[in-house]
N, C-alpha and C positions, 0 to 999 in steps of 0.2 A: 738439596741434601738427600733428600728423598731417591733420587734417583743413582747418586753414589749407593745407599744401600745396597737397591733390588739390584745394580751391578756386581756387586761384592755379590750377594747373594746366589747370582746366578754364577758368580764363578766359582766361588764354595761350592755349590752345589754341581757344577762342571768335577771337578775334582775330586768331589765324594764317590760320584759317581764310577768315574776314571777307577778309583781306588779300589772298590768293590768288583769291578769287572777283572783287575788284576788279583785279588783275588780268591775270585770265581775261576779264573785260569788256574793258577799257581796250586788250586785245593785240586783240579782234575788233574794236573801235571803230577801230584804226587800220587795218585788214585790209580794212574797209569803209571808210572816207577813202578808200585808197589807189586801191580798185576803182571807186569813183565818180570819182575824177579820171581814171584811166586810162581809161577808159570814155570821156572826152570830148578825149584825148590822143593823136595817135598817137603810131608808137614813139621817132621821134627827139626827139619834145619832151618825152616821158617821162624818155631819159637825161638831157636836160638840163634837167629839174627836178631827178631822182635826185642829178645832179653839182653843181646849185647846190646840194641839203640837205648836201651831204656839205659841200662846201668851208665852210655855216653852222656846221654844227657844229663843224669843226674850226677856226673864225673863234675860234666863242663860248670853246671848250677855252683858243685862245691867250688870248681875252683873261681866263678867269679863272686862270689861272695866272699871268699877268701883275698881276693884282690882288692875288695871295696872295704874292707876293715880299714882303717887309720892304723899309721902308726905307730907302736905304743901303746896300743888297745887291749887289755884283754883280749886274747883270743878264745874262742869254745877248745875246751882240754880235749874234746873229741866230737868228731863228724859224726854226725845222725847218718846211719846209714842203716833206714829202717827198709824193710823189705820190698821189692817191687812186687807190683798191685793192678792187677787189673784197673784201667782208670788212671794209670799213673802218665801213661803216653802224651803228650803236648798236642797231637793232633789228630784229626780223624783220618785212621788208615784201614784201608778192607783186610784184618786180620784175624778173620777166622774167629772174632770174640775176644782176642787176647788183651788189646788192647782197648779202653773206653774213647770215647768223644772226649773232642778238648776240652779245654778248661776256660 
């Protein structure tokens, strides 16, 4: 039985590892997006792409929480739609400051 384990184990740990290399890719993948758009952006249209992605995501947030109500539920009489915030961004992107480290 022993040796089932350290099998499991070494495949869990196959696989963790797998997962993390994807992404270590996928975080330089968006690192380089971000450097080629900016690259053809100057800085004001930078923020205001930066400020569109944010208000999308925090679009997309409302509307799937709005899907995961039950229903017949209560609903909130009104959407928090409190200011974007430096920090508010989902990922780390090289933007000038604008936005913070994930969460």
């Amino acid at each position: 039985m022993a040796g089932r384990d350290n099998t499991s184990d070494r495949g869990l740990e196959t696989r963790l590892q797998a997962r993390d290399d994807h992404r270590t890719r996928a975080a330089a993948s968006v690192r380089t997006a971000y450097a080629d758009v900016d690259a053809v952006l100057d800085v004001r249209q930078r923020i205001r792409f930066r400020t569109f992605e944010l208000r999308m995501e925090r679009r997309q947030k409302e509307l799937l929480m709005r899907a995961r109500v039950t229903p017949g539920a209560d609903r909130p009489s009104q959407v928090d739609r409190a200011p974007i915030r430096p920090g508010d961004h989902l990922y780390t992107v090289g933007c000038d400051g604008l936005a913070g480290a994930s969460r």
